[in-house]
C-alpha positions in Angstrom: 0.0 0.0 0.0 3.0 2.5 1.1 4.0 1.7 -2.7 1.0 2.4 -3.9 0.5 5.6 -2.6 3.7 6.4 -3.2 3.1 6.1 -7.0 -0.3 7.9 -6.7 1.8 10.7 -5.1 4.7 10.8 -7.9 1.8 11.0 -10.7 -0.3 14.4 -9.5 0.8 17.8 -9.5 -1.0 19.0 -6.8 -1.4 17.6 -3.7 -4.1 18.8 -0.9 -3.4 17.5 2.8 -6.3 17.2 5.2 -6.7 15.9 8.6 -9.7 16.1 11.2 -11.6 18.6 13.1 -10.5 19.9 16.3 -7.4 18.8 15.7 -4.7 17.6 18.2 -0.1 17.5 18.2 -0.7 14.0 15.7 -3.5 15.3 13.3 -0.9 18.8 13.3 2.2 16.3 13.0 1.1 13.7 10.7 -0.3 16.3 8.1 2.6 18.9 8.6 5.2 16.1 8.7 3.9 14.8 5.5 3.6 18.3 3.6 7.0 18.9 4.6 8.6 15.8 3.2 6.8 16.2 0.2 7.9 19.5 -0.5 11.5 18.5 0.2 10.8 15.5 -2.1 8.9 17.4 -4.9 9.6 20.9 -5.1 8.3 21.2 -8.5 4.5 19.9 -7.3 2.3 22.3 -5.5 1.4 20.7 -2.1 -0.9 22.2 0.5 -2.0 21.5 3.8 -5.5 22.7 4.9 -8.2 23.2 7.5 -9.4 25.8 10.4 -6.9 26.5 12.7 -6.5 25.5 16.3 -5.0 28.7 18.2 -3.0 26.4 20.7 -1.3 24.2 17.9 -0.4 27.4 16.3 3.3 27.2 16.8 3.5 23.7 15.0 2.6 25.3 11.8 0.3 27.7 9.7 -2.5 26.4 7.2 -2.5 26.9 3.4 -5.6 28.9 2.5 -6.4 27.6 -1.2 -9.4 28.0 -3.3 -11.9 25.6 -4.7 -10.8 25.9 -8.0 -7.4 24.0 -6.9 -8.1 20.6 -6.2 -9.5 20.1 -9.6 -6.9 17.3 -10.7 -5.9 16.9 -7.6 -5.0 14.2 -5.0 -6.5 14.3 -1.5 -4.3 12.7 1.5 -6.8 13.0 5.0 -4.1 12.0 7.7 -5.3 10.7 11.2 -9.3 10.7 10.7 -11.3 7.6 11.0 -14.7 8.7 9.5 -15.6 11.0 6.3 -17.5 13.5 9.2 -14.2 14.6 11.4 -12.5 15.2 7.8 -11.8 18.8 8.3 -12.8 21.2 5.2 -15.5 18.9 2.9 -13.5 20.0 -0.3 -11.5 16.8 0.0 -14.2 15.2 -2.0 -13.3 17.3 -5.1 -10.0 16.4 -6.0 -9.5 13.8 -8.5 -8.1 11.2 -6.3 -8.7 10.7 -2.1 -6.1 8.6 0.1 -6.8 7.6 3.7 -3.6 7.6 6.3 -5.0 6.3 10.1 -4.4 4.6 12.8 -8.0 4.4 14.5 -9.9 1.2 13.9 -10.9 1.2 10.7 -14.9 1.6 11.1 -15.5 3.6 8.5 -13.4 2.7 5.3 -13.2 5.5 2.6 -11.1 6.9 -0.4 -9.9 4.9 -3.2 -6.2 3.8 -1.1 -6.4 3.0 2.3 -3.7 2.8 4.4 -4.3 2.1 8.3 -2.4 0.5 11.0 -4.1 0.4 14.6 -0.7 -0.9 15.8 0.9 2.6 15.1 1.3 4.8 18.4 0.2 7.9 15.9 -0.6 8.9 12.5 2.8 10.4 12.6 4.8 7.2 13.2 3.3 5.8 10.1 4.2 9.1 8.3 7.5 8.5 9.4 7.3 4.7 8.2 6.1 5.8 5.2 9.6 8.1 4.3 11.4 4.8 5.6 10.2 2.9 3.1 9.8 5.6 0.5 13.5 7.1 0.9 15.2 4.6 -1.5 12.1 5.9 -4.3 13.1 9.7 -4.2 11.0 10.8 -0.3 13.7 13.3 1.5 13.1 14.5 5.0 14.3 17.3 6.8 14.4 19.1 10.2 10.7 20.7 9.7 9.2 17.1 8.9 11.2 15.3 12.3 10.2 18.3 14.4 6.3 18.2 13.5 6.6 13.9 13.3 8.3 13.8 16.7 5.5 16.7 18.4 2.6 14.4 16.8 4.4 11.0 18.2 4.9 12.6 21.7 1.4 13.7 21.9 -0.4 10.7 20.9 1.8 8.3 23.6 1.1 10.8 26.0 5.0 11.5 26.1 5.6 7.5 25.5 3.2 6.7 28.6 0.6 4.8 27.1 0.4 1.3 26.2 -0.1 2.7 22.7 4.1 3.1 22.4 5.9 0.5 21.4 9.5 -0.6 20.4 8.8 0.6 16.7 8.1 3.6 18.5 11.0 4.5 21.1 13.0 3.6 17.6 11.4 5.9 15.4 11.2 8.8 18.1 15.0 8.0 18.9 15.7 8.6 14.9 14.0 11.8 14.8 15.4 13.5 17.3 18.6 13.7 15.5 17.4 16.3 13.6 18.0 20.0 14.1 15.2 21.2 16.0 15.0 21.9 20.0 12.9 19.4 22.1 13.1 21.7 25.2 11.3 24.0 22.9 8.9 21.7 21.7 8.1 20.4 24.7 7.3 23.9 27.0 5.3 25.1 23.6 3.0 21.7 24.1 2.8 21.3 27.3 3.1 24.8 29.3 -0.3 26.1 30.2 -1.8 29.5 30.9 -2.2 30.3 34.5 -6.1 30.7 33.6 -6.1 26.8 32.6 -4.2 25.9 35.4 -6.8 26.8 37.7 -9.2 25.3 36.4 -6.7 22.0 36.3 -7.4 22.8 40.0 -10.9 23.1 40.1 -11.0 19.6 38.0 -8.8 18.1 40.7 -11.2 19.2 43.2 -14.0 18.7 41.9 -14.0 15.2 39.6 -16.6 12.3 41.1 -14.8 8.9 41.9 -17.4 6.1 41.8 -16.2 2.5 43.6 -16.0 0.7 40.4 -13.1 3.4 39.7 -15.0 5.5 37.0 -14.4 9.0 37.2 -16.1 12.4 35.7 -16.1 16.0 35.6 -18.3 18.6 33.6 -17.3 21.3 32.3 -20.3 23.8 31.7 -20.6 26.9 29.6 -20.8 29.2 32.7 -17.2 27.4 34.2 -15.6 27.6 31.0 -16.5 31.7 30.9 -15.5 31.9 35.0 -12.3 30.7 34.1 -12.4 32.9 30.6 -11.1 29.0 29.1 -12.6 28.0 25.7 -14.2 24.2 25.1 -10.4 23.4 23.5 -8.2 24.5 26.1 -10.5 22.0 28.5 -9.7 19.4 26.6 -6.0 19.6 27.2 -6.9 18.9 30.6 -8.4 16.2 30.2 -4.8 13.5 31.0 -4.8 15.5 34.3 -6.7 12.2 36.2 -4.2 9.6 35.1 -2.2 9.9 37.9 -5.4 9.7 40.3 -4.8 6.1 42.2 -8.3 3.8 42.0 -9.5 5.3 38.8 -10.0 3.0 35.8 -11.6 5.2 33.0 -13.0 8.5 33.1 -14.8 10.8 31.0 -14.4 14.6 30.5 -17.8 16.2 30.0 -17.3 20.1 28.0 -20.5 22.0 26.8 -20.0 23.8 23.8 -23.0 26.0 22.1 -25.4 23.6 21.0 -23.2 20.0 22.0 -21.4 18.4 25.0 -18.0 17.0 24.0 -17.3 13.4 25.8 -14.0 13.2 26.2 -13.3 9.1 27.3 -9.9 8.0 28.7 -8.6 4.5 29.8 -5.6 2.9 32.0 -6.9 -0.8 30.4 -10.7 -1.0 29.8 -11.6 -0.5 26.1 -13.6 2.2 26.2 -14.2 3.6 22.0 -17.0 1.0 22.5 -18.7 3.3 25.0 -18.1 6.2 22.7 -19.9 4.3 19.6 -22.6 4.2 21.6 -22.8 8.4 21.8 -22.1 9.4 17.8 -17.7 8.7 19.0 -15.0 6.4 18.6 -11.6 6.3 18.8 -9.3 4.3 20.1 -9.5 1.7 22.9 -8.0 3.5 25.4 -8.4 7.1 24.3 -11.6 7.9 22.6 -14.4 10.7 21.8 -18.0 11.0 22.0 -20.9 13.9 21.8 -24.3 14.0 23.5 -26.9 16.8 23.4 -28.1 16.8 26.8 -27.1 17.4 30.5 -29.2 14.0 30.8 -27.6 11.4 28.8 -24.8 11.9 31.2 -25.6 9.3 33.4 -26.2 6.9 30.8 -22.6 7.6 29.3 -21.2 7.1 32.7 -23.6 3.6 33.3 -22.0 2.3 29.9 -18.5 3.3 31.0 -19.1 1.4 34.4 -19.9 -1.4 32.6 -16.8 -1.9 30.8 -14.7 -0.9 33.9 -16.6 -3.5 36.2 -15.8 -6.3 33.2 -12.1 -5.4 33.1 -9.9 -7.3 34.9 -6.0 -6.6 34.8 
């Protein structure tokens, strides 16, 4: 497949990257990484990447603002996006070609070359496969590609703490690094916080419900979020902060936008992206997404995530 898309790459002038909404360090990384090598590769093609902005992801790169008229003959790549919906910016269904690049289980198949590994930590470290492999065929990386590859690995392992990171990984992450860019750097722009956010880290610490069966919530309304002047996405950087909390299995962020409530579902070892299927999510097994429309369902998403945790058994 890595050959095939490889060809499909060489054959079209212009190339128009994609990755999902309300994006994350490995939607940013996978689709940066791969612009980048692609424009080191092929500086005569005209390669893009695309999609609304997320303020906080800002200093991993800047979007290309193109207009419709430029993926007429074009291929498509979405990067790190199971399902057609979280495809950020629907013109990715008018270019002449569309290629799928994921590492969430493959629910919803789509595009006319699929490429998807649920053994990768991150979209990224297939990215980086993908030059591996490609290398010998003309792919050239450089220190812009290992920066944005190594930001989206680190992210998705929650800096190579979940189960998700594997020997591949450590390997890949150990290459990269050898590039010229500053992981100090990298790290303080991911990870530091405004002092706004980090009270309301405090007020989530205070304030989450710990239930026997080791299930564990918060909710975030509209009227915290403006208390704490915090928008729906700066929440949900918070939402690793209960990992360290001893007893708890799986827990759920709950943050209201305007007319939605984002589920936000993490794991230490129940699968929990079945609980998110249930509530229009999915994701992976032990990090996953979700949305209801109601204060109400609530309880029943917690119920469902009970369930699993009082199944699981270590």
């Amino acid at each position: 497949m890595i050959e095939q898309i490889l060809t499909a790459i060489k054959q079209y002038e212009t190339i128009i990257v994609h990755r999902h909404i309300r994006p994350d360090p490995d939607a940013y990384g996978s689709q940066g990484g791969l612009t980048a090598i692609l424009k080191e590769s092929f500086p005569e093609k005209k390669i893009y990447a695309v999609g609304q902005e997320e303020a906080t992801l800002n200093f991993l790169r800047r979007l290309d603002v193109i207009e419709d008229e430029v993926y007429k003959g074009a291929l498509v790549i979405v990067c790190d996006t199971a399902n057609q919906e979280r495809i950020d910016d629907h013109r990715y269904t008018l270019g002449d070609k569309l290629i799928k690049i994921d590492h969430h289980p493959n629910m919803e198949p789509y595009g006319d070359l699929l490429w998807v590994d649920t053994t990768a930590s991150s979209c990224s470290e297939m990215i980086y496969e993908f030059y591996l492999k490609g290398k010998e065929s003309g792919l050239k990386m450089n220190d812009e590609a290992a920066r944005l590859l190594f930001a989206g690995i680190v992210g998705d392992t929650g800096r190579f703490l979940f189960p998700s990171s594997t020997e591949k990984t450590f390997a890949y992450a150990g290459e990269l690094i050898h590039y010229n860019f500053s992981r100090t750097e990298l790290f303080d722009r991911m990870y530091e916080l405004d002092p706004k956010i980090i009270k309301l880290q405090g007020y989530i610490l205070q304030n989450f419900v710990l239930q026997p069966n080791g299930v564990a919530s918060v909710k975030i309304t509209k009227d915290l979020l403006k208390e704490y002047d915090a928008r729906p996405a700066e929440a949900s950087l918070l939402v690793g902060s209960l990992g360290e909390v001893k007893g708890i299995k799986a827990w759920v962020f709950f943050i209201e936008e305007d007319k939605q409530i984002r589920v936000r579902l993490r794991s230490k070892g129940p699968v929990i992206n079945v609980v998110a299927r249930k509530f229009n999510g999915g994701g992976h097994p032990l990090a996953s997404g979700a949305t209801i429309y109601s204060w109400d369902e609530v309880e029943q998403v917690v119920t469902e995530l009970g369930k699993v945790c009082n199944a699981y058994s270590n």
